[in-house]
PyMOL Python script that loads the backbone (N, CA, C, O; Angstrom):
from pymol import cmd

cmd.read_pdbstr("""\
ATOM      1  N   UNK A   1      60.086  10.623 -11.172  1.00  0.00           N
ATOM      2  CA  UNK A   1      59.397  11.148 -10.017  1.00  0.00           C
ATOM      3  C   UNK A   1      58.529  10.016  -9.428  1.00  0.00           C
ATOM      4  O   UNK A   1      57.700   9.298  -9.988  1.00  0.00           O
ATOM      5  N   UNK A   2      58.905  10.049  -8.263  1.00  0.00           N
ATOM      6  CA  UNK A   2      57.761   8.660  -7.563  1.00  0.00           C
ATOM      7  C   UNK A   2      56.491   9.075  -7.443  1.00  0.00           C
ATOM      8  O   UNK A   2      56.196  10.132  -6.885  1.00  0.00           O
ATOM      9  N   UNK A   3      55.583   8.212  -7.997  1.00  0.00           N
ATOM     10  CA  UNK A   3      54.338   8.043  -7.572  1.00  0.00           C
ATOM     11  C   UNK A   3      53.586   8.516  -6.454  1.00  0.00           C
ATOM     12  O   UNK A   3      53.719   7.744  -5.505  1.00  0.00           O
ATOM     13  N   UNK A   4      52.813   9.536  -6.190  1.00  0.00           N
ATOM     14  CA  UNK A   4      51.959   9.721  -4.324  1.00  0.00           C
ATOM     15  C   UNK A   4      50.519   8.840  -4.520  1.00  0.00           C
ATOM     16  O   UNK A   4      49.721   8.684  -5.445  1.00  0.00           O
ATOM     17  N   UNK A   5      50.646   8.327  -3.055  1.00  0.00           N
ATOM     18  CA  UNK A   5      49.719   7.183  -2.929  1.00  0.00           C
ATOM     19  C   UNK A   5      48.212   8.116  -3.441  1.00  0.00           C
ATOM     20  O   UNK A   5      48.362   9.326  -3.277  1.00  0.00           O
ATOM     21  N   UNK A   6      47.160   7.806  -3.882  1.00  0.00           N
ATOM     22  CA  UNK A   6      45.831   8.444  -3.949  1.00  0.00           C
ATOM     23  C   UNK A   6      44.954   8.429  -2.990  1.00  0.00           C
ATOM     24  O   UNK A   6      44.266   7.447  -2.714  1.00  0.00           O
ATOM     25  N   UNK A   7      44.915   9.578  -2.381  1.00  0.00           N
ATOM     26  CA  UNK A   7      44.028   9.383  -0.821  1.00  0.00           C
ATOM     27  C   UNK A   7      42.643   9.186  -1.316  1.00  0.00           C
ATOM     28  O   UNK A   7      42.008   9.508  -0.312  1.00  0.00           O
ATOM     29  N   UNK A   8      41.845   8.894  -2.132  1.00  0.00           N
ATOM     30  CA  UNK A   8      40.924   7.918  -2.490  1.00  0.00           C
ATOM     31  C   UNK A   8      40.842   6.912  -2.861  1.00  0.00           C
ATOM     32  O   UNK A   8      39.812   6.539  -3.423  1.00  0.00           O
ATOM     33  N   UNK A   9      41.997   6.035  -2.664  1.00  0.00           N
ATOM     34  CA  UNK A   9      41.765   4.929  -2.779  1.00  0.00           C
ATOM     35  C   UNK A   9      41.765   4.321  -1.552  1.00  0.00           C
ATOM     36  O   UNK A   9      42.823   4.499  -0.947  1.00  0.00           O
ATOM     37  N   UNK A  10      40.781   3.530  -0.855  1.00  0.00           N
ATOM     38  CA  UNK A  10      41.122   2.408   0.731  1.00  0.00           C
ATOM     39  C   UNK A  10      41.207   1.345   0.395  1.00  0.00           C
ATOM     40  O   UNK A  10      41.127   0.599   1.371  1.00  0.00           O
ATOM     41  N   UNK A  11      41.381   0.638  -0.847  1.00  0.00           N
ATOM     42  CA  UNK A  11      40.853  -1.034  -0.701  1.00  0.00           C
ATOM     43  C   UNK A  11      42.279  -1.228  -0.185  1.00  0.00           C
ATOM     44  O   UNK A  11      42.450  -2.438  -0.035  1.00  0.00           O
ATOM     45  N   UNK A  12      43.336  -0.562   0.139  1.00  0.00           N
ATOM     46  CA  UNK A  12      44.418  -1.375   0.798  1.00  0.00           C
ATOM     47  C   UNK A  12      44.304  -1.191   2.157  1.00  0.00           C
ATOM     48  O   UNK A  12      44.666  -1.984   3.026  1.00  0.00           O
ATOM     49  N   UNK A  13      43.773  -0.084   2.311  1.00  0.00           N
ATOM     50  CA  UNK A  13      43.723   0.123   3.935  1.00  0.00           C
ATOM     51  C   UNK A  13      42.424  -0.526   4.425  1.00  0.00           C
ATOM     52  O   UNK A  13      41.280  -0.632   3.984  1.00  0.00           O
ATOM     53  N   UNK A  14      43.115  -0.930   5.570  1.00  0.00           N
ATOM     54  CA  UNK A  14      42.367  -1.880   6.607  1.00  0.00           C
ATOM     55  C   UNK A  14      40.984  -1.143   7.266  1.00  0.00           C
ATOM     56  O   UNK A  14      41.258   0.029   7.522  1.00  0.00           O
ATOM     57  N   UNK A  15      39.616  -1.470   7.608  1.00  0.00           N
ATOM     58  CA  UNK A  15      38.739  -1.319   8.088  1.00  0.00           C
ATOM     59  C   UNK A  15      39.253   0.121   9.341  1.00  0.00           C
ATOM     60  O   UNK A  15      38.958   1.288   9.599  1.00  0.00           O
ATOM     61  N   UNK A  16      40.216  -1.014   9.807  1.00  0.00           N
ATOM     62  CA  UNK A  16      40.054  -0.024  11.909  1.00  0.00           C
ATOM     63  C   UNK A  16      40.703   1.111  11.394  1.00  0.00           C
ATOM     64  O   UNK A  16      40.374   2.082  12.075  1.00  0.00           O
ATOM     65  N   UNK A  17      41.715   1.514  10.220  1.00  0.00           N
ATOM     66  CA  UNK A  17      42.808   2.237  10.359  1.00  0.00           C
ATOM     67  C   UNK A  17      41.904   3.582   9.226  1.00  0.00           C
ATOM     68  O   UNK A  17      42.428   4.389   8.459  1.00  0.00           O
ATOM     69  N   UNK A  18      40.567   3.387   9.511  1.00  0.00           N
ATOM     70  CA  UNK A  18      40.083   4.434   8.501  1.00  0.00           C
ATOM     71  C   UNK A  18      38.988   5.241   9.805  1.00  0.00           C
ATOM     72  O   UNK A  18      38.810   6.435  10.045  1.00  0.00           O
ATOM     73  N   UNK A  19      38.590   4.384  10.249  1.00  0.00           N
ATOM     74  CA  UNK A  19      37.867   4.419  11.443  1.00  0.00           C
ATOM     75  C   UNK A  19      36.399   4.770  11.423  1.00  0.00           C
ATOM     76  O   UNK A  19      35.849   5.535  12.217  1.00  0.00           O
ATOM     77  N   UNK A  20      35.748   4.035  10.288  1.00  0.00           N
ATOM     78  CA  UNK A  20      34.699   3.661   9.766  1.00  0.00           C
ATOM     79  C   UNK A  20      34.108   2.580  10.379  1.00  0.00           C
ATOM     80  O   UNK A  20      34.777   1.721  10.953  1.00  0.00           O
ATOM     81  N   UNK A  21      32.729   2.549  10.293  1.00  0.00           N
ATOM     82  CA  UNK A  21      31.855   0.745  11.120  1.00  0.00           C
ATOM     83  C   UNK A  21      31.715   0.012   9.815  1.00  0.00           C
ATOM     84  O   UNK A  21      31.424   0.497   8.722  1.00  0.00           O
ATOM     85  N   UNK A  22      31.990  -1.325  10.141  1.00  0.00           N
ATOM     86  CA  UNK A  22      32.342  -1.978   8.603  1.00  0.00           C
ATOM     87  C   UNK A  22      30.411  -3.370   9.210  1.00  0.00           C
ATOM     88  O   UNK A  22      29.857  -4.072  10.056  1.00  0.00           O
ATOM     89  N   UNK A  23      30.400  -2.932   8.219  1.00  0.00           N
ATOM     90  CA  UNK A  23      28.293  -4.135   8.373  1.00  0.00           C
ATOM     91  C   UNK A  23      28.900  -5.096   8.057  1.00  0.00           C
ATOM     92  O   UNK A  23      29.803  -5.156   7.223  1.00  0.00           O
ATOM     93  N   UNK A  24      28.478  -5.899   8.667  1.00  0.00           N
ATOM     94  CA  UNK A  24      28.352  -7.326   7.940  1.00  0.00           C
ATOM     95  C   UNK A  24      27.308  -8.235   8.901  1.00  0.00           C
ATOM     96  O   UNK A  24      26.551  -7.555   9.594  1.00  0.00           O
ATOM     97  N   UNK A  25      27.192  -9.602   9.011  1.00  0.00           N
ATOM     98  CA  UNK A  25      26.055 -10.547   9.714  1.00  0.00           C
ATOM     99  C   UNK A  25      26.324 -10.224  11.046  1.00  0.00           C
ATOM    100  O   UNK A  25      25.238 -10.235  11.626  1.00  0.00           O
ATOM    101  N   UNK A  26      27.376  -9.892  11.958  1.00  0.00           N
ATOM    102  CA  UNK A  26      26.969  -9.546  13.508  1.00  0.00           C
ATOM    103  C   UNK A  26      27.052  -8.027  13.445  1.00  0.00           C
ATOM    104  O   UNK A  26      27.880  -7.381  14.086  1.00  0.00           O
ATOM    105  N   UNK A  27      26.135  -7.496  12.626  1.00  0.00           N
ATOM    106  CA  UNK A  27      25.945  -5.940  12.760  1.00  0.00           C
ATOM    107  C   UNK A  27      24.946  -5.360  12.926  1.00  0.00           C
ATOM    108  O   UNK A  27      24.343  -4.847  11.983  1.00  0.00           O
ATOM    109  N   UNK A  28      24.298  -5.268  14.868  1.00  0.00           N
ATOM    110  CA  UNK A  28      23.372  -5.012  15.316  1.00  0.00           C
ATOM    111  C   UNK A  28      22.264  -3.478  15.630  1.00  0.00           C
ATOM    112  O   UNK A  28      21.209  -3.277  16.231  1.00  0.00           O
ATOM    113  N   UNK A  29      23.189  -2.693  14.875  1.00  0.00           N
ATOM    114  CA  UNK A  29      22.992  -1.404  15.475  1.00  0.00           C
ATOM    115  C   UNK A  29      21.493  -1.050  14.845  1.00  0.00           C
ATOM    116  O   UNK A  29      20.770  -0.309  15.511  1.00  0.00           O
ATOM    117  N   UNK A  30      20.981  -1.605  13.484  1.00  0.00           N
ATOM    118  CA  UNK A  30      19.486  -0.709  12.845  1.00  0.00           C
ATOM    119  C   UNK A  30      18.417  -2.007  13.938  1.00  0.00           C
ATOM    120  O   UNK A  30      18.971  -2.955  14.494  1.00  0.00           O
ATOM    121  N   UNK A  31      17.213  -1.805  14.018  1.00  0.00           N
ATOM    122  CA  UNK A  31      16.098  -2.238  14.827  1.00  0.00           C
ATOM    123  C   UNK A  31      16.001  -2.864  13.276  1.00  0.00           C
ATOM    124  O   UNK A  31      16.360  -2.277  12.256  1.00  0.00           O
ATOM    125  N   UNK A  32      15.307  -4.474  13.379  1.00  0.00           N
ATOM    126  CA  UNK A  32      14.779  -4.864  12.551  1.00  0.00           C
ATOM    127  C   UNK A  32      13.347  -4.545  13.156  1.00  0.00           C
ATOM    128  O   UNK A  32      12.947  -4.395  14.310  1.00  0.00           O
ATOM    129  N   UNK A  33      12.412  -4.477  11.246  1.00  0.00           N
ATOM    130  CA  UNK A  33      11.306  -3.942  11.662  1.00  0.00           C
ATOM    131  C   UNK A  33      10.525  -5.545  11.367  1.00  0.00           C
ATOM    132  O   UNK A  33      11.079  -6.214  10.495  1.00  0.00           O
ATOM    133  N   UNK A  34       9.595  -6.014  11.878  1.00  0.00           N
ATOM    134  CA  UNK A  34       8.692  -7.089  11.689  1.00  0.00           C
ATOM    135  C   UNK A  34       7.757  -6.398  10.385  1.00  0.00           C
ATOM    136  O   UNK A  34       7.481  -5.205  10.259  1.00  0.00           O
ATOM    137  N   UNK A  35       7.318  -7.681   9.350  1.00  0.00           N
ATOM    138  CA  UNK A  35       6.227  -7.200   8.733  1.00  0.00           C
ATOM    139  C   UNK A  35       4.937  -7.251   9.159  1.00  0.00           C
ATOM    140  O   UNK A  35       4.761  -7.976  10.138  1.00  0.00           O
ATOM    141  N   UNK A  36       3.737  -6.555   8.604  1.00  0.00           N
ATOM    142  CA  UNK A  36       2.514  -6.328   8.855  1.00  0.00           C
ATOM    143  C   UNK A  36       2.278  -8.074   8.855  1.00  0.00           C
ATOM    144  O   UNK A  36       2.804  -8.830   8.038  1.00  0.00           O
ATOM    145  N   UNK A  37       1.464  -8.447   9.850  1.00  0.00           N
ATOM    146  CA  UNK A  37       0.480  -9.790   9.661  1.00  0.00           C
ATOM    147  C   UNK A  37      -1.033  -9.799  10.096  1.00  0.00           C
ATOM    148  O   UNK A  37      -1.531  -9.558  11.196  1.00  0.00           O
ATOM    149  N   UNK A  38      -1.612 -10.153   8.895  1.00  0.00           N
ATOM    150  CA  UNK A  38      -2.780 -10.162   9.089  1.00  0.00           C
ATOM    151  C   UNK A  38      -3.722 -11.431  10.342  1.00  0.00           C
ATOM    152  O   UNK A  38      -3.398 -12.614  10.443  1.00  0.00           O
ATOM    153  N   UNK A  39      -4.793 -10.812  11.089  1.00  0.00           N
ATOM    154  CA  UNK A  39      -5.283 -11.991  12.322  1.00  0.00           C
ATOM    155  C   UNK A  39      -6.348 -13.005  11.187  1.00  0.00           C
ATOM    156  O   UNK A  39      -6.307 -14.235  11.228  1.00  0.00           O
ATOM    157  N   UNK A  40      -6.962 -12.487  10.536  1.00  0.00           N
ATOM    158  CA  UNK A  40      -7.162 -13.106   9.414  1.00  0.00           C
ATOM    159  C   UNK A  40      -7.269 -12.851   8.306  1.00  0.00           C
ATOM    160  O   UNK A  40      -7.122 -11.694   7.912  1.00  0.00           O
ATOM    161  N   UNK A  41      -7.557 -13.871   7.483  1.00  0.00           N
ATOM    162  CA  UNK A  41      -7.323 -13.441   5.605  1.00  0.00           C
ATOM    163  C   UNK A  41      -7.725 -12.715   4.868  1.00  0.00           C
ATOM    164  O   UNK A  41      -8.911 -12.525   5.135  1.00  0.00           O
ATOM    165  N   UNK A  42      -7.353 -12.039   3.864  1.00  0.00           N
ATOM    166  CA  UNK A  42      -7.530 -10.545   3.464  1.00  0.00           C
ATOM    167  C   UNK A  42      -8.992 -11.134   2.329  1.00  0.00           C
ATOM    168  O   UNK A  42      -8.963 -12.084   1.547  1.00  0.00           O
ATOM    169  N   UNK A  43     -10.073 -10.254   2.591  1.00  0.00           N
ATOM    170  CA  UNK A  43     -11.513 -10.297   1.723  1.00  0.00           C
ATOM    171  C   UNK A  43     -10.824  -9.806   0.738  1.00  0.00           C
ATOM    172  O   UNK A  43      -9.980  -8.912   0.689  1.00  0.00           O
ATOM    173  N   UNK A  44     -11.537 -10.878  -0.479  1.00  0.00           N
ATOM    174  CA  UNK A  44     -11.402 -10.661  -1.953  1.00  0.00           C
ATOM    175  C   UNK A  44     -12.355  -9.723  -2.178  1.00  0.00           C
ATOM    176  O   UNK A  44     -12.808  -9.151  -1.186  1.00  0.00           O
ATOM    177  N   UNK A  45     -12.881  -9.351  -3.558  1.00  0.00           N
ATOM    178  CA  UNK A  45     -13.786  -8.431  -3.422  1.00  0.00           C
ATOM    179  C   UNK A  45     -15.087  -9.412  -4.396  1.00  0.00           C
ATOM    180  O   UNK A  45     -16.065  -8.958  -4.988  1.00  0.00           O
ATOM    181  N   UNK A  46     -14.702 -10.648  -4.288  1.00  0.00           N
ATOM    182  CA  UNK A  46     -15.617 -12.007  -4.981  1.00  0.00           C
ATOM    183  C   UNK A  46     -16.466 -12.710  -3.827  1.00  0.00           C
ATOM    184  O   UNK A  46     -17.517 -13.350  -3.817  1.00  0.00           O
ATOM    185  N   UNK A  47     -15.424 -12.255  -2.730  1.00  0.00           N
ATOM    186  CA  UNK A  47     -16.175 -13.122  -1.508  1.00  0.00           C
ATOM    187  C   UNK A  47     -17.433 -12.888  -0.798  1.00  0.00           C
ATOM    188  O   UNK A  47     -17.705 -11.688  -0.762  1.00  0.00           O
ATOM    189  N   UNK A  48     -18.224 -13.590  -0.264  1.00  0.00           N
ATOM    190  CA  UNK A  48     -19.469 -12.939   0.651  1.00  0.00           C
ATOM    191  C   UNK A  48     -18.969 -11.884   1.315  1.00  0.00           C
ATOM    192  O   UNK A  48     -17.757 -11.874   1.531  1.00  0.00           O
ATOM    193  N   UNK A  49     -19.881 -10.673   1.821  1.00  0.00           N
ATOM    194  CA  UNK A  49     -19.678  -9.373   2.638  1.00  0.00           C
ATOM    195  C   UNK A  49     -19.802 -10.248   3.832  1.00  0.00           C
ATOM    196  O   UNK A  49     -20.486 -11.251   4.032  1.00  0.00           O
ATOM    197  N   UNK A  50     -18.842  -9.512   4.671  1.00  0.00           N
ATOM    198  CA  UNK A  50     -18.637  -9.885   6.486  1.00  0.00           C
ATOM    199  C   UNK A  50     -19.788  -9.229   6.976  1.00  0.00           C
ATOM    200  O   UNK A  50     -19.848  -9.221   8.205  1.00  0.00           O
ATOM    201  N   UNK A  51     -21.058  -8.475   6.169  1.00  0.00           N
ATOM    202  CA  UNK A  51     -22.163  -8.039   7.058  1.00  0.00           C
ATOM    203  C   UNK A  51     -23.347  -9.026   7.107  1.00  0.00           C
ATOM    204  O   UNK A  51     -24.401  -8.737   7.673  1.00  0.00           O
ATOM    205  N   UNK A  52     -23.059 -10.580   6.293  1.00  0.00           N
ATOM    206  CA  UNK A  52     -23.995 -11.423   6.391  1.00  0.00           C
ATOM    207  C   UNK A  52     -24.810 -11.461   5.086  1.00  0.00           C
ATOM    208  O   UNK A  52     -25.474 -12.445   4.759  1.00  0.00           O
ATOM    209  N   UNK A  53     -24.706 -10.122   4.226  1.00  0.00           N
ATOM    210  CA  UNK A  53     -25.937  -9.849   3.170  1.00  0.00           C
ATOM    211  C   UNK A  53     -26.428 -11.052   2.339  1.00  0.00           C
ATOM    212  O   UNK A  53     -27.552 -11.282   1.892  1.00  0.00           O
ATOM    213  N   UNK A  54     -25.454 -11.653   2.267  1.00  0.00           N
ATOM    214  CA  UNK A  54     -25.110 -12.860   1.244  1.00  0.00           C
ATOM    215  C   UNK A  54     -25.068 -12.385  -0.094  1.00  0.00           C
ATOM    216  O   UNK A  54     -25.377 -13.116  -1.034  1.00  0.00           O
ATOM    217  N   UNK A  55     -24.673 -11.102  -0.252  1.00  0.00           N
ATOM    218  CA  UNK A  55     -24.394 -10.495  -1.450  1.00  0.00           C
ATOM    219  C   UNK A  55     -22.602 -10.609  -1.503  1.00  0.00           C
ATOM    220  O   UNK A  55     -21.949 -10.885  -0.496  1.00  0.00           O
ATOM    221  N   UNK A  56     -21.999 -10.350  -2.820  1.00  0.00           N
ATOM    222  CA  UNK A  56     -20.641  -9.925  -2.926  1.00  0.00           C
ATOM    223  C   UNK A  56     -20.315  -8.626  -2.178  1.00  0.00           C
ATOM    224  O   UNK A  56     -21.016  -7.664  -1.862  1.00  0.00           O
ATOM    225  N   UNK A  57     -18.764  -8.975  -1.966  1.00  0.00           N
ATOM    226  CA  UNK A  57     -18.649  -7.751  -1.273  1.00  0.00           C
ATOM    227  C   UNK A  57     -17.971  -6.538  -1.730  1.00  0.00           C
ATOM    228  O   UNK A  57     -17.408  -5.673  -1.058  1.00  0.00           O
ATOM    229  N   UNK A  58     -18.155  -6.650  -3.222  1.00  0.00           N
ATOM    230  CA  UNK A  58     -18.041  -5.487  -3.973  1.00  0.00           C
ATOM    231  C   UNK A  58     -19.084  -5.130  -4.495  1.00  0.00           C
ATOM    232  O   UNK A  58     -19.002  -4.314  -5.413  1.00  0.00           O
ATOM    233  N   UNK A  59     -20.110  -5.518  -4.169  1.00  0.00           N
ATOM    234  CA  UNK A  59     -21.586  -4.869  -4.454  1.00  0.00           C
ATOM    235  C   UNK A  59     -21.955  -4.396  -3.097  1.00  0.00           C
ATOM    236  O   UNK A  59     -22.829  -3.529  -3.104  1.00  0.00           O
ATOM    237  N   UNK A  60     -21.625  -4.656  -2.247  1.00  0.00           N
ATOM    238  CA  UNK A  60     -22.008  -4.588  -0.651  1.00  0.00           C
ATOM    239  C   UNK A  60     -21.117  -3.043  -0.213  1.00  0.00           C
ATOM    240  O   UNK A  60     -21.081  -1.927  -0.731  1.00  0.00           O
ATOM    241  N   UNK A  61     -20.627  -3.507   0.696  1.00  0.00           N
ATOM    242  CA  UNK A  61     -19.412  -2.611   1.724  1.00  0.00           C
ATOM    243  C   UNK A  61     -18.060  -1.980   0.836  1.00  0.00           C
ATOM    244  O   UNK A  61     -17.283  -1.028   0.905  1.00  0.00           O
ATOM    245  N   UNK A  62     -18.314  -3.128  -0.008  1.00  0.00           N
ATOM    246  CA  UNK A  62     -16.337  -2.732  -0.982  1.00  0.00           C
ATOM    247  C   UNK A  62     -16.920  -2.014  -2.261  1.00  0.00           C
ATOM    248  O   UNK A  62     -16.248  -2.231  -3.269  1.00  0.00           O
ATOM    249  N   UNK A  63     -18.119  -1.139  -2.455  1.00  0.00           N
ATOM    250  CA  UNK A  63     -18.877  -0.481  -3.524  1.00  0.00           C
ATOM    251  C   UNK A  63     -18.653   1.170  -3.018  1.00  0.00           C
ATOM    252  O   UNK A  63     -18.876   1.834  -2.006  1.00  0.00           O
ATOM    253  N   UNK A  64     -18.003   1.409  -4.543  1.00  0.00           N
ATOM    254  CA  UNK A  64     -17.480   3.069  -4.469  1.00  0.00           C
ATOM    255  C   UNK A  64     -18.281   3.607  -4.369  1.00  0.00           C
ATOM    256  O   UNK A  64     -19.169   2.757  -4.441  1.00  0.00           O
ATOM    257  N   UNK A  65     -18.918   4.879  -4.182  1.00  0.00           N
ATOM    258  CA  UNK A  65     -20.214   5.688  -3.913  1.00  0.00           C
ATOM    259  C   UNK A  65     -19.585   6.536  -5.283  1.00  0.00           C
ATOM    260  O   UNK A  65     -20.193   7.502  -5.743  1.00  0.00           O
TER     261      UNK A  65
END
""", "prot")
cmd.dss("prot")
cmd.show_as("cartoon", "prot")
cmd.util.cbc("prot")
cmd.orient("prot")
């Protein structure tokens, strides 16, 4: 009895003849998203407070209540 082809298998069938979008490097369709950038550098919590105190700024502003 001959063999029937397995309709789950595609690696023989060709991309167009399934009629699927095949990704690859010229595949424009998702929006790339940009990452977050900071305007300036992220306060440690070692560094002087940005309110001038001349205290740390985990004793200052970055202090849990």
């Amino acid at each position: 009895m001959p063999r029937q082809p397995d309709p789950l298998a595609t690696e023989s069938i060709a991309p167009e003849q399934i009629g699927g979008h095949v990704h690859g490097p010229d595949c424009h369709h998702e929006p790339v998203v940009e990452p977050f950038r900071r305007d300036t550098p992220k306060l440690g919590r070692n560094d002087p407070c940005f309110c001038g105190s001349a205290r740390k700024f985990k004793k200052c502003h970055g202090a849990t209540l």
